[in-house]
C-alpha positions in Angstrom: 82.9 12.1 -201.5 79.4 11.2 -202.5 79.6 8.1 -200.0 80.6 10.3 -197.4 77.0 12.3 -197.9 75.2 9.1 -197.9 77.1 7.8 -194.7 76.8 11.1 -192.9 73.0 11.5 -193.9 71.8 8.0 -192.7 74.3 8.1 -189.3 72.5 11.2 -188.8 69.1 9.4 -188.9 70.4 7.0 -186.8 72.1 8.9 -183.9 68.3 10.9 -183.9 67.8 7.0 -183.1 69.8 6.6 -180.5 68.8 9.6 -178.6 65.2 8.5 -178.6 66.6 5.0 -177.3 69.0 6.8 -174.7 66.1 9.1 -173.0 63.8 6.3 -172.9 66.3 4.1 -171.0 66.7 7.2 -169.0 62.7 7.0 -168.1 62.6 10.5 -170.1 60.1 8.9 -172.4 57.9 6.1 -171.8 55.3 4.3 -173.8 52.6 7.4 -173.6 55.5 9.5 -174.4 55.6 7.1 -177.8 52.0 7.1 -178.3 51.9 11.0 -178.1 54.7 11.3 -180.6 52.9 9.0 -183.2 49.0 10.6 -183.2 51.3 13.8 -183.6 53.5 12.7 -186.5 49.9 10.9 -188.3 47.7 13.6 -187.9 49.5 17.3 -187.7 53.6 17.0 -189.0 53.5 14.5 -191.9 50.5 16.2 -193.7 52.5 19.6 -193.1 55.4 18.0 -194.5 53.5 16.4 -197.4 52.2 20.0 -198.3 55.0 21.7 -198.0 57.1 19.8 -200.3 54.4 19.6 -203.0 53.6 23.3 -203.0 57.2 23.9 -203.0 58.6 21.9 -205.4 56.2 21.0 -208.2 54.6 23.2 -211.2 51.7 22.1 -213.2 54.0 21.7 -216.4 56.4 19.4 -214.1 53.1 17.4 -213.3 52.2 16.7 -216.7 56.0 16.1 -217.6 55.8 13.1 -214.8 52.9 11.7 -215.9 54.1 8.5 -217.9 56.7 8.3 -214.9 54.2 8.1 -212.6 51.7 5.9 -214.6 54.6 3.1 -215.1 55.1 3.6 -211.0 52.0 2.4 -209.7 52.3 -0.6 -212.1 55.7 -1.2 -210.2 54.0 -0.7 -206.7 51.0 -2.8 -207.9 53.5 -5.4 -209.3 55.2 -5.6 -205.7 52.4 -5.3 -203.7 51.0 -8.6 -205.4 54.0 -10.2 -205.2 54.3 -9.3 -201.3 50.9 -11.1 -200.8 51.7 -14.5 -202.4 55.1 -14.6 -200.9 53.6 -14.0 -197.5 51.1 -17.0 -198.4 53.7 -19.2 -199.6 55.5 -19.2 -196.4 53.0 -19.3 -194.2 53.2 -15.9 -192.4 50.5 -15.3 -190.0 47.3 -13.7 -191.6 47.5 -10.8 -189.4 50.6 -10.0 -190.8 50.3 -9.7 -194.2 49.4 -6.4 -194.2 52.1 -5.2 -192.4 54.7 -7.3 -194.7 52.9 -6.1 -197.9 53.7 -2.7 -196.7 57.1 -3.1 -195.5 57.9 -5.8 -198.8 56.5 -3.0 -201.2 57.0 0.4 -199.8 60.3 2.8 -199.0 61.6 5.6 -196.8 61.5 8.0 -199.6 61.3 11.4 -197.8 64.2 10.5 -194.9 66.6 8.9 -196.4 66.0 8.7 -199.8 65.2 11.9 -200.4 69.1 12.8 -199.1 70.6 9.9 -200.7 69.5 10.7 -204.3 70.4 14.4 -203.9 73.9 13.3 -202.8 74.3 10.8 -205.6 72.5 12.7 -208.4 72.5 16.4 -206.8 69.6 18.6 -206.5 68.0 17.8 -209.7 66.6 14.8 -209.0 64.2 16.3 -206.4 61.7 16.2 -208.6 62.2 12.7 -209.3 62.7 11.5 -205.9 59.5 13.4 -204.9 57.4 11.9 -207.5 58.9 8.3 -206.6 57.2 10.2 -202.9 54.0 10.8 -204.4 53.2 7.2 -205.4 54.7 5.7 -202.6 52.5 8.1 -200.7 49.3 7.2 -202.3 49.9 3.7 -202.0 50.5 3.8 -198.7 47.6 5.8 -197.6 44.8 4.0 -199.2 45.9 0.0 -200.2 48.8 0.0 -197.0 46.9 1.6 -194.7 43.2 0.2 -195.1 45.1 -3.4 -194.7 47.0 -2.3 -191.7 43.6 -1.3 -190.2 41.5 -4.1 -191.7 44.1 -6.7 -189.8 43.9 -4.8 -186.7 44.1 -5.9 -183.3 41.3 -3.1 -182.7 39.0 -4.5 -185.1 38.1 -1.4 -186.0 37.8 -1.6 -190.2 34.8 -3.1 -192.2 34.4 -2.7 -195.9 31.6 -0.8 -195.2 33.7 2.1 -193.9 36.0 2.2 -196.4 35.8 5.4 -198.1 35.4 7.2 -194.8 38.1 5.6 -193.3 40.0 5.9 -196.8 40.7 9.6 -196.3 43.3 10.0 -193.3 45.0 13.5 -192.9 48.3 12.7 -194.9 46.1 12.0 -197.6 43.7 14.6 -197.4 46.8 16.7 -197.5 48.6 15.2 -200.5 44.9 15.7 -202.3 44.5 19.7 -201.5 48.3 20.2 -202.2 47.9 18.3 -205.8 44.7 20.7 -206.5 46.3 23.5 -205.2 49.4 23.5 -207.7 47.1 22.3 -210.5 44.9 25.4 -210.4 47.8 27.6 -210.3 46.6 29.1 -206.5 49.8 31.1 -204.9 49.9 30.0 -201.6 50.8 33.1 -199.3 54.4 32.6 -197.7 53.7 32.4 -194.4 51.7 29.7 -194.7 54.8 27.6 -196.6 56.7 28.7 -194.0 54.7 27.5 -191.1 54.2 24.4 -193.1 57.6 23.5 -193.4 58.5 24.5 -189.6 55.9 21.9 -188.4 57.0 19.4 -191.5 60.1 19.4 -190.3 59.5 18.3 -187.1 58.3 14.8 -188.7 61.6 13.4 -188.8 62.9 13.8 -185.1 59.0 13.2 -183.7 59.7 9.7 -186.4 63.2 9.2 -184.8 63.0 9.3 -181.7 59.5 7.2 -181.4 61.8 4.4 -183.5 64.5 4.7 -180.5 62.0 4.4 -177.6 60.7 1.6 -179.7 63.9 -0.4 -180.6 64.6 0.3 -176.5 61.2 -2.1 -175.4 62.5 -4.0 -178.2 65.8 -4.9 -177.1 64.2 -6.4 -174.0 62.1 -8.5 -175.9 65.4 -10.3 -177.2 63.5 -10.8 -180.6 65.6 -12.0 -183.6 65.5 -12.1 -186.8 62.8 -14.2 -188.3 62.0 -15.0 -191.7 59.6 -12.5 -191.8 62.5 -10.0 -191.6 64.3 -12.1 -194.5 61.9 -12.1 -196.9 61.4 -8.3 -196.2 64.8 -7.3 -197.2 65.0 -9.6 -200.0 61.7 -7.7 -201.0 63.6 -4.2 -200.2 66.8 -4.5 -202.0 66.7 -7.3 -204.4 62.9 -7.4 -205.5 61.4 -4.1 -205.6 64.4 -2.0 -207.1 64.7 -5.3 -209.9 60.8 -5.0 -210.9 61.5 -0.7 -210.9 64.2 -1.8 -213.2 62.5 -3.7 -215.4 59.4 -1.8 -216.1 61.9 1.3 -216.6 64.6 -0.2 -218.9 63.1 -0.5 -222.5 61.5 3.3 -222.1 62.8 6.6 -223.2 61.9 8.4 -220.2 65.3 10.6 -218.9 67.8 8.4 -217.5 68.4 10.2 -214.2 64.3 9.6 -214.0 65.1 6.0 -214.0 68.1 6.0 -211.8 66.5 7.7 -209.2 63.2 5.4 -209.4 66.0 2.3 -208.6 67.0 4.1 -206.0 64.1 5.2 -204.3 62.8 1.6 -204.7 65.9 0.3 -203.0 65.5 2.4 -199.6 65.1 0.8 -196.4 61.7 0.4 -195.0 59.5 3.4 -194.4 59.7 5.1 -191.1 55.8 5.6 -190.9 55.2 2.1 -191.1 56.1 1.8 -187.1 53.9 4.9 -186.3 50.9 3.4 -188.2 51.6 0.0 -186.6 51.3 1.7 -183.3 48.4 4.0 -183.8 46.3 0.6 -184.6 47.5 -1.9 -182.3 49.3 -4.1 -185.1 52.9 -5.7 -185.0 55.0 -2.8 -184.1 58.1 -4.9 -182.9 58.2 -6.4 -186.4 58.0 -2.9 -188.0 60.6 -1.5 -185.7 62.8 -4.3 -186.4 62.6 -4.2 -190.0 63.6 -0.8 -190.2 66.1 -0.8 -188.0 68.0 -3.6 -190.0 67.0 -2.1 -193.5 68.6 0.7 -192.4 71.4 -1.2 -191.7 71.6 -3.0 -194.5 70.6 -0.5 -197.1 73.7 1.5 -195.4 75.8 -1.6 -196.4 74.6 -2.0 -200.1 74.4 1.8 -201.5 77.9 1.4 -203.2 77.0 -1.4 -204.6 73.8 0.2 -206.0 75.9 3.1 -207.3 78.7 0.7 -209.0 75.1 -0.9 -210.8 73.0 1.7 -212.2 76.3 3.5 -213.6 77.5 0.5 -215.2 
């Protein structure tokens, strides 16, 4: 029953796929069509998303209940994130890559599949968990993985100098105000939630179907696998859930809390990473590819996630 959910959620995610791959071959989108779905998604759905499922979700004592969870997280992230950097220098992988690798080596699809996956494995109490696993993913992602993205650029665009100005994009901002927001107690009028979650919710179809119109001018390419794209999902689904294990283990932080942490480490790369990839002229083929087949792959290895952190 409970790999039934999974299957249905992720073939879900990937039919959205399929459509957005369909129209495009059907000259219904085309690339402006793509480039208008991800300034969208960047700068008006995911930081309605990201405030809506703070605000709603999340209490002040719930926040300082987390907060040794979420300490111990960002030394996993950190951990990963180094180790995605040497590996990439090891073999070799071109310099303008390496934040793109880092990002998809370190970082999961937390919110659109994950999110699903741990509530039909754990049920709906490990929200909170899988959100917090959100948070930091979110953080990191929006300050370390974004400022490299931009740094290694094809636009050029980044210097040191602008850091802290260009630290602050709209996701972030969100995630910021949203934080403060349940901290100081402030209700938040309903309509306002519920306008938030209406645009939110249009993050993961805008996502979707930009991934579809992508994977279509990437099936003309003929691109294969590379080892970039092996050392990605060995990073995925054997490194970054093993290092989220390790950390975890010896504490005596709740046991879902830890199962759902594995889990969340284990997703498949995050969807954003192809939206950000386009929005600053990096390697977007590469990030489409990845998460297509860590999609794939991640479909292929949740039972045997499930058999492992019940054992």
């Amino acid at each position: 029953m409970i790999f039934t959910d999974v299957l249905n959620s992720i073939l879900s995610l990937i039919s959205v796929m399929a459509i957005g791959y369909w129209l495009t071959k059907k000259n219904v989108f085309n690339e402006d069509s793509s480039t208008l779905f991800a300034n969208l998604a960047i700068n008006i759905t995911i930081p309605f998303l990201v405030f809506y499922n703070f605000i709603s979700t999340f209490n002040p004592t719930e926040f300082e209940d987390l907060g040794m969870g979420l300490l111990l997280l960002f030394l996993t992230f950190l951990i990963n994130y180094s180790l995605s950097i040497v590996i990439a220098r090891i073999f070799n992988l071109p310099k303008n890559q390496h934040g793109i690798f880092a990002n998809m080596f370190t970082l999961s699809n937390t919110i659109f599949i994950g999110l699903p996956v741990n509530i039909a494995l754990f049920g709906e109490k490990s929200i909170p968990y899988a959100l917090s696993y959100s948070i930091v993913n979110t953080i990191i992602f929006w300050t370390i993985g974004v400022y490299q993205i931009k740094k290694e650029s094809l636009n050029n665009e980044v210097s040191d100098h602008g850091f802290f100005k260009k630290l602050f994009t709209p996701p972030l901002i969100s995630l910021l105000l949203s934080s403060a927001l349940i901290v100081s107690r402030i209700s938040i009028p309903r309509f306002i939630l519920d306008t938030a979650k209406m645009v939110g919710g249009m993050t993961t179809p805008i996502s979707l179907l930009y991934i579809g119109t992508v994977f279509f001018y990437l099936l003309q390419s003929r691109l294969s696998i590379n080892k970039q794209i092996l050392l990605v999902l060995i990073g995925r689904f054997i490194i970054s859930p093993s290092v989220v294990f390790l950390v975890f283990h010896y504490t005596k932080l709740p046991v879902l809390m830890k199962k759902v942490f594995i889990i969340q480490a284990a997703m498949p790369v995050m969807t954003q990473l192809v939206i950000i990839a386009k929005v600053y002229n990096t390697d977007v083929d590469l990030a489409a590819l990845a998460i297509f087949i860590s999609t794939i792959i991640g479909l292929i290895l949740l039972p045997v996630y499930m058999i492992i952190i019940n054992i």
